[in-house]
N, C-alpha and C positions, 0 to 999 in steps of 0.2 A: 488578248489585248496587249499593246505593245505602248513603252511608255519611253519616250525620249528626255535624258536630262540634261538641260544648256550649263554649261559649265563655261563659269566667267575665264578669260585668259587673263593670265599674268602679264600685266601690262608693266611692261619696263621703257624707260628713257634714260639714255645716254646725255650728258653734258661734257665738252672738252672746255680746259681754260676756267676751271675753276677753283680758286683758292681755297687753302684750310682754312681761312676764319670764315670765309663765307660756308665751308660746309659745319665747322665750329657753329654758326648762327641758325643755319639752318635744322640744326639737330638741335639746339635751345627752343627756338620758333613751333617748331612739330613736335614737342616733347608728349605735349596735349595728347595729340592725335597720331600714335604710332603703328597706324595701318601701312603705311608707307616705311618701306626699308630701304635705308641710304648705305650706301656702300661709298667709298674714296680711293681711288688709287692715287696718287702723284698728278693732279690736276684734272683727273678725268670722274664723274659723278656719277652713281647708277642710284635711280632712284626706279624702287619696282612696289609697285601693288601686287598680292599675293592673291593667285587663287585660290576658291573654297578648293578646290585639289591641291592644292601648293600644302595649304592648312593643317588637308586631311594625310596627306603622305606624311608632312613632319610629325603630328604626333606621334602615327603609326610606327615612325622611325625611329623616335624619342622613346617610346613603350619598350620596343625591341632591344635596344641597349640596356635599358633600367635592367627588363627582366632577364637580358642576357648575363649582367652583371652582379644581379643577384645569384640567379643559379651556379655561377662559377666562382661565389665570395669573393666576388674585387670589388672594392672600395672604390667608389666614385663621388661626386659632388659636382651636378646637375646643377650649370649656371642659366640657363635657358636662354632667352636672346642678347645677353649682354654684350655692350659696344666695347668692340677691342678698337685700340687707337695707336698708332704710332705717330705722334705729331709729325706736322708737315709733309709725311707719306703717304700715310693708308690708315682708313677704319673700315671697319666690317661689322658688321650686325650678321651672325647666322643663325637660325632659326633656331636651333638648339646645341649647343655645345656643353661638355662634358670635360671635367680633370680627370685622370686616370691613373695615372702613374706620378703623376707631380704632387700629392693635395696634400702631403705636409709642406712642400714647398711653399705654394699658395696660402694654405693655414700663418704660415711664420709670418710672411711679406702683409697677409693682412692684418695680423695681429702687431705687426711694425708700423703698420701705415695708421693702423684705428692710435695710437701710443703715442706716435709722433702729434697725429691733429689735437689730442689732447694735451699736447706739452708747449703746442703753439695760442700766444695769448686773442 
C-alpha cells in the first residue's frame, strides 16, 4: 500500500512601492494572527505563508543548533522568530535565529533598554 502526502506550498507575494509605515501598520494589524511572515527590504514587501514542510525543516534545524551547542558548551540565547528592524530600510522575521557569540553584548543593551523605560515617566 502506497500512501501519497499533499504538502501545502509556501505561498509568497512580492509587493513593490511599499512604505515603512504601511509595513509599520501592517505588522501592528497581523500581530493577532502571525501565520504570515513579512519581510521589508527598502520599499519592496515579501509576505509568505509557510509550509507544514517550511515548519517541519525549521524546528528540525532549530533542534540541531540547540543540541549542537550544547554538546560543544557554547552559550547561546535562542530568540526564536523575533522581528529585526532597521527603520526605513529592512525588517526580517526569520524562523529561528540564535546570539552566539554576542549574548553579553545583547544582555547589556537589554538590561540598558529595560533601565532606561523605567526612568522615562
Amino acid at each position: 500500500m502506497t500512501s501519497n502526502t499533499l504538502l501545502q506550498p509556501t505561498e509568497i507575494i512580492h509587493l513593490s512601492g511599499i512604505s515603512w509605515q504601511t509595513y509599520e501598520n501592517l505588522l501592528t494589524e497581523l500581530s493577532a494572527s502571525r501565520r504570515l511572515r513579512l519581510t521589508y527590504n527598502r520599499g519592496t514587501l515579501e509576505i509568505m505563508v509557510p509550509s507544514p514542510e517550511h515548519e517541519s525543516y525549521k524546528k528540525v534545524l532549530g533542534r540541531f543548533i540547540e543540541t549542537l551547542a550544547e554538546e560543544l558548551e557554547v552559550n547561546i540565547q535562542p530568540l526564536g522568530s523575533t522581528t529585526f528592524k532597521r527603520p526605513e530600510l529592512s525588517g526580517a522575521e526569520p524562523d529561528e535565529c540564535f546570539y552566539i557569540r554576542n549574548i553579553q553584548l545583547i544582555t547589556v543593551r537589554s538590561l540598558i533598554l529595560r533601565q532606561s523605560k523605567e526612568l522615562i515617566p
